[in-house]
LUMFI-367216 format. One record per residue (C-alpha): x, y, z. Coordinates in steps of 0.2 Angstrom, whole numbers, padded with zeros to 4 digits, always signed. Layout:
<rs>
XYZ...
</rs>
This chain:
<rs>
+0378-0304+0092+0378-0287+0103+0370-0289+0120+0367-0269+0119+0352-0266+0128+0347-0253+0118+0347-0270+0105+0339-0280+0118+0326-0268+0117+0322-0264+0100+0320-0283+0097+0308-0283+0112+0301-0270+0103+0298-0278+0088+0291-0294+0095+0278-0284+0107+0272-0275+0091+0270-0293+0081+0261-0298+0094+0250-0285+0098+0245-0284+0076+0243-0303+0075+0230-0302+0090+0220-0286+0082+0223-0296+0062+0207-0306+0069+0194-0291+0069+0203-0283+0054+0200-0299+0044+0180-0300+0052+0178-0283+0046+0184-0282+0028+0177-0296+0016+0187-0299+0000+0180-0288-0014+0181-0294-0031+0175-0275-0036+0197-0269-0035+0203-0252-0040+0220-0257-0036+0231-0263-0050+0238-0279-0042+0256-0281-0046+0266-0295-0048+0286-0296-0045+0302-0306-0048+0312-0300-0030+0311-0319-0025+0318-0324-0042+0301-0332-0044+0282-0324-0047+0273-0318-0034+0261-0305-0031+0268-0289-0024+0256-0293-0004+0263-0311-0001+0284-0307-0006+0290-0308+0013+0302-0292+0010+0299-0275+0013+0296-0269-0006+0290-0255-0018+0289-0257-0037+0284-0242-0049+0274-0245-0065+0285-0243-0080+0270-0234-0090+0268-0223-0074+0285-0218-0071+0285-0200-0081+0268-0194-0075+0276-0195-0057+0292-0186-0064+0306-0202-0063+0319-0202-0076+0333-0209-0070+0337-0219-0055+0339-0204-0044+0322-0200-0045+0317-0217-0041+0323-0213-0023+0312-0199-0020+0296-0209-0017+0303-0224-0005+0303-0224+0011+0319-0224+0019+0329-0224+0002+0339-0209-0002+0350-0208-0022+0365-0196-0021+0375-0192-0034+0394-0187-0031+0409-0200-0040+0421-0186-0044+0407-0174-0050+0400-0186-0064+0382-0180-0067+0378-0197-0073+0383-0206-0054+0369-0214-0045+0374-0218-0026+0359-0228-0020+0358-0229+0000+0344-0240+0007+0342-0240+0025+0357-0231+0031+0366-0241+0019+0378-0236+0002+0392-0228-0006+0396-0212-0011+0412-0217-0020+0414-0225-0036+0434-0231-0036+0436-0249-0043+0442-0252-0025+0426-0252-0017+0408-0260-0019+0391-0252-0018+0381-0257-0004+0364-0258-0015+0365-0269-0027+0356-0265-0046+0349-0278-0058+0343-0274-0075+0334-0291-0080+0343-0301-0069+0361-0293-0072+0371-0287-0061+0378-0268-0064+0396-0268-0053+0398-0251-0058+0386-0237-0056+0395-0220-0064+0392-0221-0082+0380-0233-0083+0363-0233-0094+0352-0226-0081+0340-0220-0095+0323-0226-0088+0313-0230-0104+0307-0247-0112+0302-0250-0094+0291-0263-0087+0292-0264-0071+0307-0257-0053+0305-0266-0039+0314-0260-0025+0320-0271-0010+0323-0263+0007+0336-0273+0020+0349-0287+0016+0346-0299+0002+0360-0310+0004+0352-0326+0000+0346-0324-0017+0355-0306-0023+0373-0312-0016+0388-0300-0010+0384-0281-0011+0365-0282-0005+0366-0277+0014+0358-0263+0011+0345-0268-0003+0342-0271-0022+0337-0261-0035+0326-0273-0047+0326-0265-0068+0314-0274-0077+0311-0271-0096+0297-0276-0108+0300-0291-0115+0298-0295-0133+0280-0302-0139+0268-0304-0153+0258-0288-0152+0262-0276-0164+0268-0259-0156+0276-0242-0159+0277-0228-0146+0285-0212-0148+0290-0198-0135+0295-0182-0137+0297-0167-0123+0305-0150-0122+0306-0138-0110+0313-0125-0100+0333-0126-0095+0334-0133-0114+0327-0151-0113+0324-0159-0127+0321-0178-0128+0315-0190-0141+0311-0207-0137+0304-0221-0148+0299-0242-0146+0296-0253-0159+0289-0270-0153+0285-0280-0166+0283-0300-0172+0295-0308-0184+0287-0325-0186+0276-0337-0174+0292-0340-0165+0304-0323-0166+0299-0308-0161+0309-0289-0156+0309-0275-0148+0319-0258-0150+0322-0244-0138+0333-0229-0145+0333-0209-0138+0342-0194-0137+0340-0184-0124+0350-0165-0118+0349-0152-0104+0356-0135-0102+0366-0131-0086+0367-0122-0072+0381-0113-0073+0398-0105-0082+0416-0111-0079+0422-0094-0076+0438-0094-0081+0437-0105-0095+0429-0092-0106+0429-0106-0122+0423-0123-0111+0413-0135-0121+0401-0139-0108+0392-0128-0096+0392-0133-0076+0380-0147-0077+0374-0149-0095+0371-0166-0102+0370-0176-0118+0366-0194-0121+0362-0206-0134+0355-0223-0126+0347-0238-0136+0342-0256-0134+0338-0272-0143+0328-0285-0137+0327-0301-0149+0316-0317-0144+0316-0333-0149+0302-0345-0142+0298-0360-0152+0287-0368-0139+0277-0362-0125+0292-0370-0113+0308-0364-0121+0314-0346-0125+0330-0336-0128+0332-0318-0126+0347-0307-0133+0347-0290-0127+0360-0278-0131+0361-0260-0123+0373-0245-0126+0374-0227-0121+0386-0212-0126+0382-0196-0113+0394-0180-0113+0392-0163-0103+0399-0152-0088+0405-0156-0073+0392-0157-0060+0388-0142-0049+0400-0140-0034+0409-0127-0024+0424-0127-0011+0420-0121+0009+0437-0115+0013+0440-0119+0031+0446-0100+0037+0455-0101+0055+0471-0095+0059+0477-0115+0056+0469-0121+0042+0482-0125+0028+0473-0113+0014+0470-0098+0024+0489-0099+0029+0493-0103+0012+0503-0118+0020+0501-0136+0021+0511-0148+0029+0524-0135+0036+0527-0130+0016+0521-0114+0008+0507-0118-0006+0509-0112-0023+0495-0102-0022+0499-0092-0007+0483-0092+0006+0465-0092+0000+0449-0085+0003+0431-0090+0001+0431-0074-0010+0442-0086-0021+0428-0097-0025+0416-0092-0037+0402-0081-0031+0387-0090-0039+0391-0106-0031+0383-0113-0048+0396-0105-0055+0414-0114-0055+0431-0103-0054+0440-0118-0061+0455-0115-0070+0457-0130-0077+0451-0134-0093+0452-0155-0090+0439-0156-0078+0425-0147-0085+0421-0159-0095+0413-0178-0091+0409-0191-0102+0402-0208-0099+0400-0222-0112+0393-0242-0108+0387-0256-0116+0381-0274-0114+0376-0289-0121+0366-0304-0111+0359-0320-0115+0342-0325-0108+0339-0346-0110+0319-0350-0100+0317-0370-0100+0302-0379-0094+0310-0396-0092+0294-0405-0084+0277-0401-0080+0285-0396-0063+0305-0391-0064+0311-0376-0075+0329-0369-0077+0335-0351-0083+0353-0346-0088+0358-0326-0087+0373-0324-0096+0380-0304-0098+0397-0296-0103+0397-0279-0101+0411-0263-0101+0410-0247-0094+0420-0231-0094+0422-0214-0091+0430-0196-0087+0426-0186-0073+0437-0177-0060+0435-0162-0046+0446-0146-0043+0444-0148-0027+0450-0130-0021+0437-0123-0034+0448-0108-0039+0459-0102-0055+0475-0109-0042+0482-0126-0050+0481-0133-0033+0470-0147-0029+0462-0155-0046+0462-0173-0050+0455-0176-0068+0452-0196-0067+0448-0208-0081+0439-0225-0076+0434-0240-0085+0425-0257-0079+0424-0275-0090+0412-0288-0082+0406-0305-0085+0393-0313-0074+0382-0330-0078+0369-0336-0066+0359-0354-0069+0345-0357-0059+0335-0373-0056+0316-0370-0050+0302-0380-0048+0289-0386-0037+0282-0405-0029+0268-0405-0018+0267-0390-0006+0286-0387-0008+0296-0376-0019+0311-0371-0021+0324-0361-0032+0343-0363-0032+0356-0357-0044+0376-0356-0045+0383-0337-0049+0401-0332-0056+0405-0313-0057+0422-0305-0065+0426-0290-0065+0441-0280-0070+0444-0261-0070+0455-0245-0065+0456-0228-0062+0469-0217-0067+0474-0197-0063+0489-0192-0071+0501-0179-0076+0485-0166-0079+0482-0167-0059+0489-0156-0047+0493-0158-0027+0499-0144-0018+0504-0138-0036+0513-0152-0038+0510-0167-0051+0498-0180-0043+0496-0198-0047+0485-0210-0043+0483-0229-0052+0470-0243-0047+0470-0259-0055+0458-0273-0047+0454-0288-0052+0437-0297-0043+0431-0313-0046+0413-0319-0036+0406-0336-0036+0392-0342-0027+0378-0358-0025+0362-0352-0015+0347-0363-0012+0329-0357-0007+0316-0368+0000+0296-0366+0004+0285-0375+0010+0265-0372+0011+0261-0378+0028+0243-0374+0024+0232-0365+0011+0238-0349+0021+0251-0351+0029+0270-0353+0019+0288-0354+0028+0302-0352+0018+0322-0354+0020+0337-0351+0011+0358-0353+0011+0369-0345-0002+0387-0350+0002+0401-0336-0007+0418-0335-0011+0426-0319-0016+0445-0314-0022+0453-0296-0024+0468-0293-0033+0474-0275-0034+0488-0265-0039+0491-0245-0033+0502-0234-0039+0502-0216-0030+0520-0211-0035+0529-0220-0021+0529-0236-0035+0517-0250-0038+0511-0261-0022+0501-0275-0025+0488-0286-0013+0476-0298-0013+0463-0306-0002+0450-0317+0000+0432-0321+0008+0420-0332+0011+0404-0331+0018+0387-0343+0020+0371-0331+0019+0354-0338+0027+0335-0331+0026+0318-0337+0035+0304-0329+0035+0285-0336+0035+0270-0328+0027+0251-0330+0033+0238-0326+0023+0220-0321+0031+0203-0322+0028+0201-0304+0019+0218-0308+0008+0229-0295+0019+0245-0304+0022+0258-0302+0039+0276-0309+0037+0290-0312+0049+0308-0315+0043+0326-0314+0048+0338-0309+0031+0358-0309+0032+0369-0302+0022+0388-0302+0017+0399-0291+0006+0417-0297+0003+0430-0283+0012+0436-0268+0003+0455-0261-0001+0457-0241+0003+0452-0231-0011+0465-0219-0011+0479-0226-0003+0490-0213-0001+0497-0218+0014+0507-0229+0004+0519-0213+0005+0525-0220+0025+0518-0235+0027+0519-0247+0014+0509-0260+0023+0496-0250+0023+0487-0258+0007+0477-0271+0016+0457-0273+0014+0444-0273+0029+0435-0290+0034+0421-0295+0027+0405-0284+0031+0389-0294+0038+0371-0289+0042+0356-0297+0050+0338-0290+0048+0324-0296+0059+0308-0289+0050+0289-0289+0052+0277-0284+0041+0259-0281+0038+0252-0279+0019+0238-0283+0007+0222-0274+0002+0211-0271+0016+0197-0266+0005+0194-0262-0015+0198-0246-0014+0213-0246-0001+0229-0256+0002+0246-0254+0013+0260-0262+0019+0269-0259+0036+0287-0264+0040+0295-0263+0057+0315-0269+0056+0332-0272+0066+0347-0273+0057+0366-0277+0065+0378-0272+0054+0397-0279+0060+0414-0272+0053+0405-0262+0042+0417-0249+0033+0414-0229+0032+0425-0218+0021+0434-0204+0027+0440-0192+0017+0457-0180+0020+0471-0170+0013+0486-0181+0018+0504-0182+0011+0504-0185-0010+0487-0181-0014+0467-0184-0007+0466-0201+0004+0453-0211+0008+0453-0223+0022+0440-0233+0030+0434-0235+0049+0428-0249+0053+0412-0249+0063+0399-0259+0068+0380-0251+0067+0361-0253+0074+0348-0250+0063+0328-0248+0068+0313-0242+0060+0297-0242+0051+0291-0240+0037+0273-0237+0028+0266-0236+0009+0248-0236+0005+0237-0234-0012+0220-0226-0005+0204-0223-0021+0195-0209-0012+0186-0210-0029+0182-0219-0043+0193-0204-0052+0204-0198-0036+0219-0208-0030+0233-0205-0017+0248-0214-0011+0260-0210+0002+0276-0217+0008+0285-0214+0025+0300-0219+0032+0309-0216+0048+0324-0223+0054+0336-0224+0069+0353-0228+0068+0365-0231+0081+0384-0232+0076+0394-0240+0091+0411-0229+0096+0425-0232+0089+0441-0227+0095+0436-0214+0105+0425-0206+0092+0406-0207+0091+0402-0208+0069+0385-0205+0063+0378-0213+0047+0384-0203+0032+0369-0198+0021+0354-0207+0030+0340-0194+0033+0332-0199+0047+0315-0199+0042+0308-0199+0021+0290-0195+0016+0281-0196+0000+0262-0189-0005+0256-0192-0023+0239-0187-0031+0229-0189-0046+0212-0185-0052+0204-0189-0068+0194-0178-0075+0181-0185-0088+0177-0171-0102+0160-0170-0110+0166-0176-0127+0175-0191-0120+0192-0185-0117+0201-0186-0101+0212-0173-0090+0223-0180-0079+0230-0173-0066+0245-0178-0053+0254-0169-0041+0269-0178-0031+0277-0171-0016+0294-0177-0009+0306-0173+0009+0319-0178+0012+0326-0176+0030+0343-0168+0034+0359-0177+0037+0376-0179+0038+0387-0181+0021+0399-0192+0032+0401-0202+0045+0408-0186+0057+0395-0175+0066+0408-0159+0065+0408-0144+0079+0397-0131+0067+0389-0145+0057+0398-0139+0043+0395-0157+0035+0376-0157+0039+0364-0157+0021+0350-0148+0026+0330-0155+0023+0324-0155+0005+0306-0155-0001+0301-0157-0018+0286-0155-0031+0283-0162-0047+0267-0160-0056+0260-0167-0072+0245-0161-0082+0238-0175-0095+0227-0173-0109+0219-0189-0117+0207-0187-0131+0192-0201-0131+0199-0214-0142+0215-0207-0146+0231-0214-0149+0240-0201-0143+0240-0189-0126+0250-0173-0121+0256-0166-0104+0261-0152-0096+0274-0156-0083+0286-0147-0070+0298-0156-0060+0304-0148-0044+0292-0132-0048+0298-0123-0034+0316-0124-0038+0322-0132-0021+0341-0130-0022+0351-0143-0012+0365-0153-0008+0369-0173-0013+0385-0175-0003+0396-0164+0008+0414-0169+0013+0427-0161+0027+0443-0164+0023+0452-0154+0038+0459-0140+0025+0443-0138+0016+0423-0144+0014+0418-0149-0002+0400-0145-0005+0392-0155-0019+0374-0147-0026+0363-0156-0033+0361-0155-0052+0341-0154-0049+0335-0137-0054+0317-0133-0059+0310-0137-0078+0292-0136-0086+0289-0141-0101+0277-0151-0114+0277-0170-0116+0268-0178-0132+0265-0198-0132+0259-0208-0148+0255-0225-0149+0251-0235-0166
</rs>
């Protein structure tokens, strides 16, 4: 551990400020008598792969309704991290506009290469999604999304340092259900959705999930008079089948099987063309050699940065296409000890790719096909005797993928190649143990023990070289939960986390140095936490978080134009994160509710050969403000009406603070609105929405690469439109 005193002292910090709110929990609890009279939908959640109420999880959490979810304007993952504290979703992965790049705490991954691993792990019903470009991000048949905030290396394994990212789905059951959605709207949205829930016997049941759903874009490839797609436009067709067979109240198996098929343009982009006497495209030179093009100007570059001045017809186009299939076993084999077993094959792929120099010029564009195949199985063993419990599980993951670009890309005008091949295997046994030490009070700890192997092959025209490495690593958790008198709940807990090291993405230094293919050591984090959550009354309730978290030999991409094509490299720092954050549900009245989310974050990155990083693409501070009234109408009907407001701070899009902060994303705030109408015991209800109703334009991800900046937009434009909903 670091002996920085600025460590020293937000650890102080921390304990002073546990201190001072355990002596002041007294009077809180004297004042505010449990009321049986609640507003407050309480929520239960899985995060500690057990049930629990939301309050007494000793993690910092947020989880969103799945029923709620379109009234506040989420429809896909990246909307999800507009409305949690300290969690910001970028999208980037060689302009996909289906990528999600979740960072959590100063913590993520803005590349999607087979070479490297996501920071943030996601689970949809307990499987693990190692990819997340292309994936099935379509956020219908939902029940519940928890979201965990700091290192869950004990029960989430590798590629949690930064958080999870909980899916859940509705399972199938005996009540006998159809819904149906359908909305359009401005920009050309249309989207259908239905789900069919219904029983087969006393012990099968079903559920279906299937839609459609398409967008205009934002813009016009230029040059490519005849391009299928617009700048931004996407179609997709998803669907999913649940089938559940339960022939006794302690045995069940669950078969699930999900696909999507989405097309469109190539996200919304433009090139910042470094123009000073040295730069390599205003002198039309690069490494002492004349580019084809001759020297370029930002006049180049399209004028409606919307617009795209590619010439290439190959990368105007993306596509994305997954599927799965899982198996779900639930066994109670005593009155007091149950297992589960989580078994999932799942494939991925896709097509993507960015001309980077954004002109007509064949001089920087890397069309890219990727593709993913992954098995995972996970068995648990949980139960309960006395005042302990416990849960503990074995875990084996698989993975094997590539990327490929080709004779269709160009470097310096010349061909370009890059091949990836890695093969990833992951197996782990973890163990959690609690114990009630009293009625309120419960302390809890866990181990989980990895081992990770890497093989990879890269092939950037110099010829294949191939590596492989390997990792292990023992996780640990403890934490303990008190309960008071009122119900509210403080927590203390110290998490660590461990992701396996990662080979250079882009290793075109392969070019001179052929011993440069060699991955980073493995990444560790430790999070001391505190916390202060419940309902302090029926009509109000919070949660508080203060954390610390070390992070050691944690890698950062950088990103530059180097001999053979666009390398990647990675620097190795470590990092010091602190800060707080706050959610709360407040009933103003019986029809008026408001919830707000803030987080604030300092992040300390320790110099590292003579250079001082920031964290890439960790605003410093995120707030969230969410409304809604109900209006009761004279003849019974309701009006609903919810507004929700989101900021996002500025930061840097990586991990160098450059002289003009030409890498800085400025501060976004966003609207969404919704406008419901209910009639008295309908079936059905239509809205009015608008999502970002003021048209905030901004940027995901922003990139200096010494001869150029690439500038990534957001794929986020206003739309206002109608939504009907019918249940029968």
């Amino acid at each position: 551990m670091s002996s920085h005193p600025s460590h020293v002292f937000a650890r102080a910090s921390l304990l002073a400020s546990a201190v001072a709110l355990a002596l002041s929990l007294p009077a809180i609890a004297q004042d505010n008598a449990p009321d049986t009279d609640s507003k407050i939908e309480v929520i239960e959640v899985t995060a500690t792969k057990r049930t629990q109420v939301i309050y007494e999880v000793p993690v910092a959490i947020s989880a969103f309704s799945g029923d709620a979810l379109a009234q506040q304007g989420i429809t896909d993952l990246t909307d999800v991290g507009k409305f949690v504290p300290n969690l910001n979703v970028t999208g980037f992965s060689a302009g996909h506009t289906s990528s999600a790049n979740p960072f959590i705490r100063g913590i993520g991954l803005q590349d999607h290469l087979v070479t490297t691993d996501p920071g943030v792990s996601v689970y949809v019903d307990g499987v693990y999604l190692g990819r997340q470009v292309g994936q099935n991000w379509n956020l219908n048949n939902i029940a519940r999304i928890e979201v965990l905030r700091g290192p869950q290396g004990t029960l989430y394994g590798r590629n949690s340092i930064g958080g999870a990212i909980n899916i859940i789905t509705k399972q199938p059951d005996e009540v006998a259900l159809t819904k149906a959605t359908l909305a359009a709207g401005t920009r050309g949205r249309l989207k259908g959705d239905v789900f069919i829930n219904r029983e087969l016997s006393d012990t099968v049941a079903f559920n279906l999930n299937g839609g459609y759903t398409e967008r205009d874009g934002l813009g016009k490839f230029i040059n490519v008079p005849d391009a299928k797609y617009d700048v931004g436009e996407t179609k997709e067709a998803y669907g999913r089948f649940s089938l559940k067979f339960s022939p006794t109240d302690d045995f069940s198996l669950v078969l699930t099987a999900d696909a999507n098929d989405g097309k469109g343009g190539l996200r919304p982009y433009t090139t910042l063309i470094d123009e000073v006497p040295t730069g390599a495209y205003y002198t039309g030179e690069r490494f002492g050699e004349p580019t084809p093009a001759g020297p370029l100007r930002n006049t180049d570059v399209a004028a409606n940065i919307y617009d795209n001045a590619t010439g290439t017809r190959e990368v105007t186009e993306v596509s994305n296409e997954a599927s799965g299939i899982s198996l779900t076993l639930d066994a109670g084999l005593t009155d007091t000890l149950s297992t589960r077993a989580i078994i999932s094959r799942r494939s991925s792929e896709y097509k993507a790719g960015l001309d980077d120099d954004a002109t007509i010029y064949a001089l920087d564009h890397y069309p890219e096909r990727g593709d993913a195949d992954q098995t995972s199985i996970e068995w648990q063993l949980s139960g309960y005797y006395g005042d302990f419990d416990f849960v503990s599980g074995l875990y084996f993951f698989e993975e094997e993928g590539g990327n490929r670009q080709g004779e269709d890309s160009r470097f310096n005008g010349g061909a370009n190649l890059l091949e990836l091949d890695q093969k990833s295997t992951s197996r782990a046994v973890f163990v959690n143990l609690g114990y009630n030490v009293s009625e309120a009070l419960r302390v809890a700890g866990g181990l989980r023990f990895n081992r990770d192997k890497k093989d990879v092959v890269a092939n950037v025209g110099s010829g294949p070289f191939s590596a492989s490495d390997s990792w292990s690593q023992l996780s640990y958790d403890l934490s303990a939960n008190y309960t008071l008198a009122n119900g509210m709940n403080i927590y203390g807990s110290v998490q660590s986390g461990y992701q396996s090291g990662q080979f250079p993405a882009r290793p075109y230094c392969l070019f001179g140095n052929p011993e440069c293919l060699v991955a980073s050591d493995n990444i560790t984090a430790v999070n001391y936490e505190i916390g202060f959550k419940g309902q302090l009354s029926s009509n109000f309730a919070m949660s508080l978080a203060l954390f610390n978290t070390e992070y050691e030999d944690l890698p950062y991409q950088v990103s530059t134009t180097a001999e053979g094509g666009f390398s990647t490299t990675n620097l190795v720092v470590s990092q010091t994160s602190r800060g707080i954050e706050w959610e709360s549900t407040l009933y103003l009245t019986d029809a008026f509710k408001l919830h707000t989310a803030v987080g604030w974050i300092d992040v300390d990155v320790d110099e590292t050969e003579g250079v001082k990083p920031v964290a890439p693409l960790t605003p410093e501070l995120t707030a969230a403000v969410g409304a809604s009234y109900e209006f009761a109408l004279p003849n019974g009907a309701s009006l609903t009406t919810r507004v929700d407001y989101s900021f996002r701070d500025d930061m840097y899009g990586e991990p160098s603070s450059d002289e003009g902060r030409m890498t800085q994303l400025a501060s976004r705030e966003l609207v969404n609105a919704d406008l419901r109408y209910s009639p008295a015991n309908g079936n059905w209800s239509v809205s009015l929405y608008g999502q970002n109703i003021f048209d905030e334009r901004y940027d995901n991800a922003r990139l200096n690469t010494g001869d150029y900046i690439l500038r990534i937009l957001s794929n986020d434009a206003s739309e206002f439109g109608l939504r009907y909903n019918v249940t029968f």
